[in-house]
C-alpha positions as CSV (number, residue, x, y, z in Angstrom):
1,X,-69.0,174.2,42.3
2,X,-71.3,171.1,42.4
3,X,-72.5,172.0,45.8
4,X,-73.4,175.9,44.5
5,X,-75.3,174.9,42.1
6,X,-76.9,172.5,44.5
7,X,-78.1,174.9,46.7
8,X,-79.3,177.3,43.8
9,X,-81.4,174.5,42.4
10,X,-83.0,173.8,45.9
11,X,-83.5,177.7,46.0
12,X,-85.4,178.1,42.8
13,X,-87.3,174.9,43.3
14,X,-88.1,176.6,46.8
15,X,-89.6,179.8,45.0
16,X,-91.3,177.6,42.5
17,X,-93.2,175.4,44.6
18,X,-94.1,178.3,47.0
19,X,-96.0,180.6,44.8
20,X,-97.5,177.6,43.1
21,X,-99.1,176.5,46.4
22,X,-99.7,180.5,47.7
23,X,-101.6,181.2,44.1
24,X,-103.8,178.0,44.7
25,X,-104.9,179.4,48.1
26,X,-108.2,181.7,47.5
27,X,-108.4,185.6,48.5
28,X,-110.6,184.6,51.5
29,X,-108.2,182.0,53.0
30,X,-105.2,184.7,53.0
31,X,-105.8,186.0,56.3
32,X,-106.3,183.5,58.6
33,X,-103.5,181.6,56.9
34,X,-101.4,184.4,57.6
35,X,-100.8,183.5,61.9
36,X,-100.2,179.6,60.5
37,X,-97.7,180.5,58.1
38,X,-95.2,182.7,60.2
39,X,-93.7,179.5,61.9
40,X,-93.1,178.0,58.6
41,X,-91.1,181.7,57.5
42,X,-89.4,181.8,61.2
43,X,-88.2,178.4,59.7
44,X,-86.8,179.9,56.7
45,X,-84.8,182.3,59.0
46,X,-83.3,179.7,60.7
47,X,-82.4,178.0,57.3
48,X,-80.9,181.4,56.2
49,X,-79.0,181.8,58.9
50,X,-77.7,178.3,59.0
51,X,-76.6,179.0,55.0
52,X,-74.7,182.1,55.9
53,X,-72.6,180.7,58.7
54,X,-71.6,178.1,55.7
55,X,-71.0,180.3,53.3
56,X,-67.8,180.6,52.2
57,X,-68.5,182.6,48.5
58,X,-70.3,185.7,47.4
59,X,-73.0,184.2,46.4
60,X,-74.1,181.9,49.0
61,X,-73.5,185.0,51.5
62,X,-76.3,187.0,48.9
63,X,-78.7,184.1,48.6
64,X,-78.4,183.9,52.8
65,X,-78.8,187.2,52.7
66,X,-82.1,187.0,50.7
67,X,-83.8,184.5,52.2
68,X,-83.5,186.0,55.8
69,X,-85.2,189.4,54.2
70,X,-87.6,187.6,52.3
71,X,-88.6,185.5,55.3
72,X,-88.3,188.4,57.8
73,X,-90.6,190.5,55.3
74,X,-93.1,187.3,55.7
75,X,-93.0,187.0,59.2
76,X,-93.4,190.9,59.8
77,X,-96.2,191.2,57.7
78,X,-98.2,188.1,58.4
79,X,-98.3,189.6,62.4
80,X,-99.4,193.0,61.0
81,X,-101.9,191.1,58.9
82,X,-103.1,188.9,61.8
83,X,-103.5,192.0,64.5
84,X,-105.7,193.4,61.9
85,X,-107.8,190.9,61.5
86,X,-108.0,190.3,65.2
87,X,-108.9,194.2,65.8
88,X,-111.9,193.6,63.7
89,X,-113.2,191.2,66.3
90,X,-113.1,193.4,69.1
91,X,-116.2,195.2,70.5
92,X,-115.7,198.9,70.0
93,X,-116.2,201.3,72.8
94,X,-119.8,202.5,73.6
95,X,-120.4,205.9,72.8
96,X,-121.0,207.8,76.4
97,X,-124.7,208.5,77.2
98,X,-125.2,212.1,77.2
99,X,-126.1,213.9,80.9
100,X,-129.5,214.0,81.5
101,X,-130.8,217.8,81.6
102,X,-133.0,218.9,84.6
């Protein structure tokens, strides 16, 4: 039981301290942050996965379970984010001359 309520207490502290330090960040800094941050929620994967192969209760299976989608959800969306904001860098096309008439 002590060990439960360890893990719960390391998870809430987890979600505290992340959207303290997320909801210091300003607007502009989201984006480019976006490419940094995936390795940190490819780490959270790991440490998901790593909980469910110990789990041995309900709970710790839900709380695995959790954190994979949460940090799945992060990962997904910070490449979507960061091929957007590479696509704005890119030249566009040129338009095609028109034919001269003779």
């Amino acid at each position: 039981m002590t060990d439960l309520l360890t893990q719960i207490t390391i998870f809430v502290l987890a979600i505290l301290v992340g959207f303290e330090v997320i909801s210091k960040v300003p607007a502009t800094l989201h984006t480019p942050l976006m490419s940094g941050a995936n390795s940190i929620h490819g780490i959270v994967l790991v440490g998901g996965m790593i909980i469910a192969a110990g789990a041995d209760n309900p709970l710790s299976y839900t709380l695995a379970f959790v954190a994979m989608v949460f940090g799945a959800a992060n990962v997904v969306g910070g490449y979507v984010v960061t091929d957007r904001m590479l696509l704005m860098f890119k030249k566009k096309p040129a338009a095609p001359k028109p034919a001269a008439q003779a």
